[in-house]
N, C-alpha and C positions, 0 to 999 in steps of 0.2 A: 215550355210552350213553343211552337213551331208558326209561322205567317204564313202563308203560299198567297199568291199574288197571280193569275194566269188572262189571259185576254181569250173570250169565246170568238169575239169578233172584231171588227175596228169599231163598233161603236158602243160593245158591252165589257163593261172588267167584272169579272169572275175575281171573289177574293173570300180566303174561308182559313179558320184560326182554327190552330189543333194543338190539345194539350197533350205533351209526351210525358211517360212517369220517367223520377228523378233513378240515374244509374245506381246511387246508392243515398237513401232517405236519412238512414239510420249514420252514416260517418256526417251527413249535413247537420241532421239536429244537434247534433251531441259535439260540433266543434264551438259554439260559445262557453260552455259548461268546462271543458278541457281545460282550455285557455286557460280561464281562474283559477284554474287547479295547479296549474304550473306555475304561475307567476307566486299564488300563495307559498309553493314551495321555494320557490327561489327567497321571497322576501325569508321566510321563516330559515331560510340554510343562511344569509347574510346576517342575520339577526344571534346565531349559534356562533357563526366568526365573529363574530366582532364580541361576543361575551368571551367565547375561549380567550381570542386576544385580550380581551380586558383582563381575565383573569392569571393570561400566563404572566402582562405586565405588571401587577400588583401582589405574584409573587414574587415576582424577581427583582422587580424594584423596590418594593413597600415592605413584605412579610418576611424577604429574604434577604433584605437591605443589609450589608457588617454595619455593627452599632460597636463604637468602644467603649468599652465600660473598665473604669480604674477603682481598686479597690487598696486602700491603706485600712493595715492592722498591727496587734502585737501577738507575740507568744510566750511562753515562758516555759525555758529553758528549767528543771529542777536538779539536772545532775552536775551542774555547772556554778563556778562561784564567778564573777566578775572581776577582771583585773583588769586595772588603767590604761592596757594596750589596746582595753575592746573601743577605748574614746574616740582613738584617731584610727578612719577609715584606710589609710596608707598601713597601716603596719602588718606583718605577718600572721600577727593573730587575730585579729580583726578580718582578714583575706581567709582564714584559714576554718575558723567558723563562719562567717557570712557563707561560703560553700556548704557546709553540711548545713546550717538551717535550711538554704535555699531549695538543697537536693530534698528536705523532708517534706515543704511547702510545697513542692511540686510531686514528690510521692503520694499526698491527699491530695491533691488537683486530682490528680490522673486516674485515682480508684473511685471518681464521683461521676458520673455519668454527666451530670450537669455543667459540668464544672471542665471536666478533664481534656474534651472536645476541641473548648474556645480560648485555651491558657495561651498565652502572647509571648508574656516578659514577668520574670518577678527577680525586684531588687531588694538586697536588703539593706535598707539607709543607718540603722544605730543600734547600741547596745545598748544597756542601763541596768542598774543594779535592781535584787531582787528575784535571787538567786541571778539568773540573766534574763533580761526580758528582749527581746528581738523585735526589731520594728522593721515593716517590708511594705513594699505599694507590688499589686498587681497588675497587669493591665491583660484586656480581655480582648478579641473578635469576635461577636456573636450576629448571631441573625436574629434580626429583628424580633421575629416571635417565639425566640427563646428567651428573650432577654428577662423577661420575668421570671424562671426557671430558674436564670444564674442566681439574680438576688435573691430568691427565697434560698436555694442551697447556701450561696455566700455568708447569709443573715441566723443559718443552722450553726452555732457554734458547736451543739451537742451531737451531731453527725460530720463536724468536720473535726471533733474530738475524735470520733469511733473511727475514723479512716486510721486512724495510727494504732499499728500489728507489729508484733513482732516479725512479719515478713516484708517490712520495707527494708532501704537497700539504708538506713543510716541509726539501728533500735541503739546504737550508745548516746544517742539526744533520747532523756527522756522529756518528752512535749507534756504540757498541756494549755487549758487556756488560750483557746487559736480562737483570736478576734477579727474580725471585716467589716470597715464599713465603707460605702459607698462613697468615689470623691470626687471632685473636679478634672475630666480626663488631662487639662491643662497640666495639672501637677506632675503627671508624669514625663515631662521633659525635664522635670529638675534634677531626677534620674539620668537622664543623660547627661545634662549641661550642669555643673555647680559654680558654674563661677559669681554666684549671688547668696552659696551657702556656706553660711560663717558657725562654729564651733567654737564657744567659750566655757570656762571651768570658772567657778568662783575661787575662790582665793579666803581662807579665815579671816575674819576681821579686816577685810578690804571692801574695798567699792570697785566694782569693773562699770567701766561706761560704752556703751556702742551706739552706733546710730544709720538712720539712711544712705545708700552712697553720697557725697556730696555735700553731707550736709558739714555745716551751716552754709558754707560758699555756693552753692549751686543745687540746684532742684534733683528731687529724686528722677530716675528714666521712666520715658513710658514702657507699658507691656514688659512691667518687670515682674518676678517673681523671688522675691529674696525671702531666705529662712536662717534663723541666728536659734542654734539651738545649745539650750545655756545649761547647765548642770552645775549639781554644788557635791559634797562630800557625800559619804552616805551617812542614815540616819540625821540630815538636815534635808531642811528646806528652802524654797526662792522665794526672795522679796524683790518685787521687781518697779520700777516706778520709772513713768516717761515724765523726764523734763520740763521736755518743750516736743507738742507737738500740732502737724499745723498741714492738713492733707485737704484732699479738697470736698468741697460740703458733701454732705451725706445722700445720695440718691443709691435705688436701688443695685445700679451700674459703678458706683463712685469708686476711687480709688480706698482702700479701707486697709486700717490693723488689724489681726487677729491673735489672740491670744490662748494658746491651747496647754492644758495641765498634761501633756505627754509629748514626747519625740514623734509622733505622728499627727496630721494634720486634721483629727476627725470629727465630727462633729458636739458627739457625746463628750468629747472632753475640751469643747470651746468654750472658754472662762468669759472671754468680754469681744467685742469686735466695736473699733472704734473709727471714725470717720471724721472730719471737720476738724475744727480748732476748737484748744482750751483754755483756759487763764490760768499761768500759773502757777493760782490758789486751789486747783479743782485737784482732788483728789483721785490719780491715776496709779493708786498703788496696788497689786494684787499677788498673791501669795501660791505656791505650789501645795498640793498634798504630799508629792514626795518630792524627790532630789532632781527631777529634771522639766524643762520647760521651753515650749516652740513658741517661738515670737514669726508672723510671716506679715510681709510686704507685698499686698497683693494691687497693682495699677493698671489702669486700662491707657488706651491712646491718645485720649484727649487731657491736657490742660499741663502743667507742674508747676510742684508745689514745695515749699521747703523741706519738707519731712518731718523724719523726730529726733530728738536725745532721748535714751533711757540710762538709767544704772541699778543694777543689781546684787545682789550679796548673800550670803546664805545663813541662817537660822537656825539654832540645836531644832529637832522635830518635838511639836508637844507629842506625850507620851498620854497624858490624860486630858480632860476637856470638861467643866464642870466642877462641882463638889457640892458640901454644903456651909451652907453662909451659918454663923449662930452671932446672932445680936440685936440689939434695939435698931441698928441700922447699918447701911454697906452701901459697898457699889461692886459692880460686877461687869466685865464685857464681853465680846465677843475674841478669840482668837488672833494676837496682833494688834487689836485695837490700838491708833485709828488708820493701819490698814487693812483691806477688805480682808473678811477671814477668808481661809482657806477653803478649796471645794472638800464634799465627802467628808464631810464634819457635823458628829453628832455629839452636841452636849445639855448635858442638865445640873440645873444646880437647885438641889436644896436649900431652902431658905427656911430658918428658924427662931423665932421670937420667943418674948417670954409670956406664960402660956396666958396672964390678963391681957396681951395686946394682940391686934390684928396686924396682916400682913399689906402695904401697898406697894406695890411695883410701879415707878413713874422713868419713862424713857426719856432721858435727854435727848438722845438721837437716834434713827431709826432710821435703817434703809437695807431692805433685801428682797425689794421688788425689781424684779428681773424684766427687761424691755421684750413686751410680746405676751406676757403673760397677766390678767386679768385676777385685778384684788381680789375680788371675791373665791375663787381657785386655790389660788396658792399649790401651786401644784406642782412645784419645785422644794424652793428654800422657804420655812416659816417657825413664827415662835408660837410656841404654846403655854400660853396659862394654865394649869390646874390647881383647883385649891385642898387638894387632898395630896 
């Protein structure tokens, strides 16, 4: 639009409006429209940053994170017979196999894909008879979202069987029987540190006693982890019973005993795990399946406590379990009775009358309900009646 303003004369104004076309119409319309157009792109490209970013940090921190993972197992040695120098860890032969078990446990790492990657450290902590059985903790580096990978390969006993060739670097161990289970990564500094790990042999016809450091005079440490791993002769077993003991009340976090049927601390072969105080009278007896048994002192940072006394001794091994009763009456028990029977213990006993009378079974005492496990189940340890 254009104004012109002019004077005709000094007493008339002349004044007339004129509209001029725009130099270009088409870049006028079309600049609100643009605008939008760019600012949408701009939010939608910041919106793409900040996802990439989210995603590069939750691989690198989250999915990529190292997770340690410790694995305690056994194996068993078949070409090997065991002599009393595999006991103590210091001696030449005991150094001298713990190397070649070690070299074969790491030639099956290394041919597993899963496995072979993220291997750390593997020690091997003891021997034990039967032909030789080998006990080792692993410990692991994995990333985050392998970590499922490892356990399942770890939990494959039967493909960490199949890794042993006669082209590894150690075929006069003949292996088999390669166990893992998953364990507390804490455990493996007892591997480094031992100064809380105690080594006892029972003795025939003796009592050996050990106990907490300190105790009775002075309370166990905190953030301790002590292991006392007891053995008897071969073809015997351990009867093990605590004293006096006296730790502190039982929470999820609590300082606690545990009591494992093997030189390794795993779960499948944890007999009992105790906490708090007892009287006593209370019956803390428990029994090995074979010749060897881990006692561990596990404490956190809060509180202490007196600890324990135990003593232990070893046992000829029953050979059988069960029979048959024949009479108008009996009595019959459990393994040891009245201490706890053994784990891995299967027996039956026939019972036989004469053929006018009936059979009744009446239990004085009864107990092999296991804590966590729900009566109706029985999905452990139970007794069966049949009347056939």
């Amino acid at each position: 639009m254009k104004y012109t303003a002019r004077h005709q004369d000094m007493n008339n104004l002349e004044e007339g409006v004129e509209f001029l076309p725009a130099m270009n119409s088409k870049k006028m319309e079309k600049r609100g429209p643009k605008r939008r157009v760019v600012v949408a792109i701009l939010i939608i490209a910041s919106l793409l940053v900040s996802l990439v970013t989210g995603l590069l940090v939750w691989h690198f921190k989250y999915r990529n994170a190292p997770v340690q993972k410790v694995f305690t197992g056994h194996l068993r040695v078949l070409n090997l017979e065991f002599i009393d120098a595999y006991e103590n860890s210091s001696s030449p032969e005991f150094i001298t196999l713990a190397k070649k078990v070690k070299s074969t446990i790491e030639d099956i790492y290394r041919s597993h894909p899963d496995i072979g990657p993220y291997h750390k450290e593997t020690v091997i902590t003891a021997f034990s008879e039967g032909s030789v059985i080998a006990y080792y903790l692993s410990e692991f580096i994995v990333p985050k979202y392998r970590e499922e990978k490892l356990d399942r390969a770890m939990a494959d006993r039967q493909s960490l069987v199949q890794r042993l060739n006669p082209r590894l670097r150690n075929p006069m161990l003949k292996v088999e029987s390669v166990v893992a289970f998953p364990a507390d990564p804490s455990i493996a500094q007892i591997a480094r540190d031992n100064s809380c790990l105690f080594a006892l042999h029972a003795k025939e016809g003796e009592i050996t006693s050990f106990n907490t450091p300190g105790f009775p005079h002075s309370p166990y440490p905190n953030n301790a982890r002590c292991y006392w791993a007891l053995r008897a002769d071969a073809n015997a077993v351990i009867s093990l019973t605590f004293k006096t003991l006296d730790l502190e009340q039982c929470t999820d976090s609590s300082d606690y005993v545990k009591v494992y049927d093997s030189l390794s601390p795993v779960e499948p072969h944890a007999l009992v795990r105790l906490c708090g105080n007892y009287a006593p009278s209370y019956n803390l007896t428990f029994l090995s399946s074979q010749n060897v048994m881990l006692v561990a002192l596990i404490t956190n940072k809060e509180g202490r406590y007196p600890g324990f006394k135990a003593e232990f001794f070893q046992l000829p091994k029953m050979k059988t379990c069960g029979g048959t009763l024949r009479g108008e009456s009996g009595t019959f028990t459990t393994p040891y009775y009245p201490a706890h029977y053994p784990p891995a213990t299967d027996c039956v006993w026939n019972i036989e009358v004469p053929s006018e009378k009936n059979v009744k079974v009446r239990f004085n005492m009864f107990f092999v309900l296991e804590p966590g496990v729900p009566i109706s189940s029985c999905t452990k340890d139970y007794v069966q009646i049949n009347s056939t």
